[in-house]
N, C-alpha and C positions, 0 to 999 in steps of 0.2 A: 690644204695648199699652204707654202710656208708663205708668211707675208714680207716680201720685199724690201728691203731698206736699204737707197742708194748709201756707202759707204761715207763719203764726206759729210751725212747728216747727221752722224755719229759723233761727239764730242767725246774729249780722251779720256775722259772716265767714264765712259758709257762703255765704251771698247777694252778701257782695263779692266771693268767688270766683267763681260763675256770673258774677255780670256781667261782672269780666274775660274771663274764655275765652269769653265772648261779641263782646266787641268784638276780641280777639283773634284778627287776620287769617291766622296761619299763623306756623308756629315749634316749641319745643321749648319748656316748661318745666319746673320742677321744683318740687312743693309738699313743703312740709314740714307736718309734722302731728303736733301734742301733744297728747296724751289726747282725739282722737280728732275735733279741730279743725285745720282749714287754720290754722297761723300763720304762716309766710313762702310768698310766690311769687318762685321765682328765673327771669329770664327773661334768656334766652341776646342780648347786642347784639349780635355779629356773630361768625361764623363761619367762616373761611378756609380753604380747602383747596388744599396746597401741594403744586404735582407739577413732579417733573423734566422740565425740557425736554430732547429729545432731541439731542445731538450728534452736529455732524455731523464729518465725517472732515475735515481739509485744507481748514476755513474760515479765511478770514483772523479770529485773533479779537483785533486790535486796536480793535475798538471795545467790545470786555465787558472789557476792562482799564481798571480804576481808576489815573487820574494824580492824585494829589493837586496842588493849583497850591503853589510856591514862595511861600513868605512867609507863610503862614497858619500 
């Protein structure tokens, strides 16, 4: 059963909260909260996850070699 919360007991940033995580499609974020009020929402832009690629034995690896060109 949802619990009830007359509307007016809501302060504006309680309410600007809901409605972000509302339009809020998917992600992570992080609220902050002072005396007992959402004050900041931190929200993660991207997130990159970095994994070694496997090597292989007795590949030619002149093409993953950096040549910087002459004269620059």
């Amino acid at each position: 059963m949802p619990l009830k919360v007359p509307q007016n007991s809501l302060t504006n940033r309680e309410i600007k909260l809901i409605l972000f995580l509302r339009k809020f499609e998917q992600g992570e974020v992080t609220i902050r909260v002072e005396n007992g009020q959402p004050v900041l929402i931190y929200e993660a832009i991207k997130t990159l996850k970095l994994e070694e690629l496997p090597t292989s034995p007795s590949v030619n690896n002149e093409s993953t070699v950096f040549h910087p060109k002459e004269g620059n």
